[in-house]
C-alpha positions, 0 to 999 in steps of 0.5 A, a space after each residue: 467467528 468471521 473475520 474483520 478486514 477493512 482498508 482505509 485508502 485512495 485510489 491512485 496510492 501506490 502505497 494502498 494498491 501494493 496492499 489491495 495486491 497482497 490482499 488479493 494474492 491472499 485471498 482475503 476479503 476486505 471492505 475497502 475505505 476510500 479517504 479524501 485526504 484533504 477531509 479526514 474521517 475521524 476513523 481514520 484518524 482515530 486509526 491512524 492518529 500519529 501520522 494521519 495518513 493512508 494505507 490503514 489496515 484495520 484487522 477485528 478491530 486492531 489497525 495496522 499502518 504504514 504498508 511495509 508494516 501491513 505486508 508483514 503483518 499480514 503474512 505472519 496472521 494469514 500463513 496462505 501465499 507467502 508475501 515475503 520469503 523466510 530468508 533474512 537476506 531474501 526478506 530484506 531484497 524483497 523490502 528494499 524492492 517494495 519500498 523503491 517500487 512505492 517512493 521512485 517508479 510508482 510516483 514517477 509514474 502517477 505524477 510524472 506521467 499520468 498527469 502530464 501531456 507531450 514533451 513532459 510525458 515524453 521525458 517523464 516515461 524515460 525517467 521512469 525507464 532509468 
């Protein structure tokens, strides 16, 4: 039986790209979902009806939210090229760095900037430094 992997996404989202990386990393092949956030589709609601928010991962039919969450789920369903380390220690740095590098560096990056010209771009790539 082949296997279901689709991925409700945008484009710019650090949050999907941390998961489009894993899927790569893995070798999983997936169909990708882009989303316009301010028109919903009814899948993704349906897949996603309490938050109502991107990245989804939906694996045979089963959706997967929040990309935390995906990344574990998916080194527990695909054993190939581990994602997080086994060590609870290890596993827990490896989190915390995932989720800093997806609220802080990647947010500066995308609003700070790749949407911003002169002295704001100047001041927001130093902030990105710090």
């Amino acid at each position: 039986m082949e296997e279901e992997v689709k991925l409700f996404r945008i484009w710019l989202s650090p949050y999907s790209l941390t998961v489009v990386c894993a899927l790569k990393l893995k070798g999983i092949a997936y169909e990708a979902i882009y989303e316009d956030l301010s028109n919903k589709s009814p899948s993704l609601v349906k897949h996603n009806h309490v938050h109502r928010k991107i990245p989804v991962l939906l694996h045979n039919g089963n959706p997967v939210c929040e990309s935390l969450f995906i990344l574990e789920y998916m080194d527990k369903t695909w054993k190939q090229t581990p994602l997080l380390a086994e060590d609870p220690h290890q596993k827990a740095m490896a989190r915390f760095w995932v989720r800093f590098g997806e609220d802080n560096v990647l947010r500066s990056i995308r609003f700070g900037v790749l949407l911003t010209e002169g002295k704001e771009q100047l001041e927001a790539t130093l902030i990105c430094k710090t």
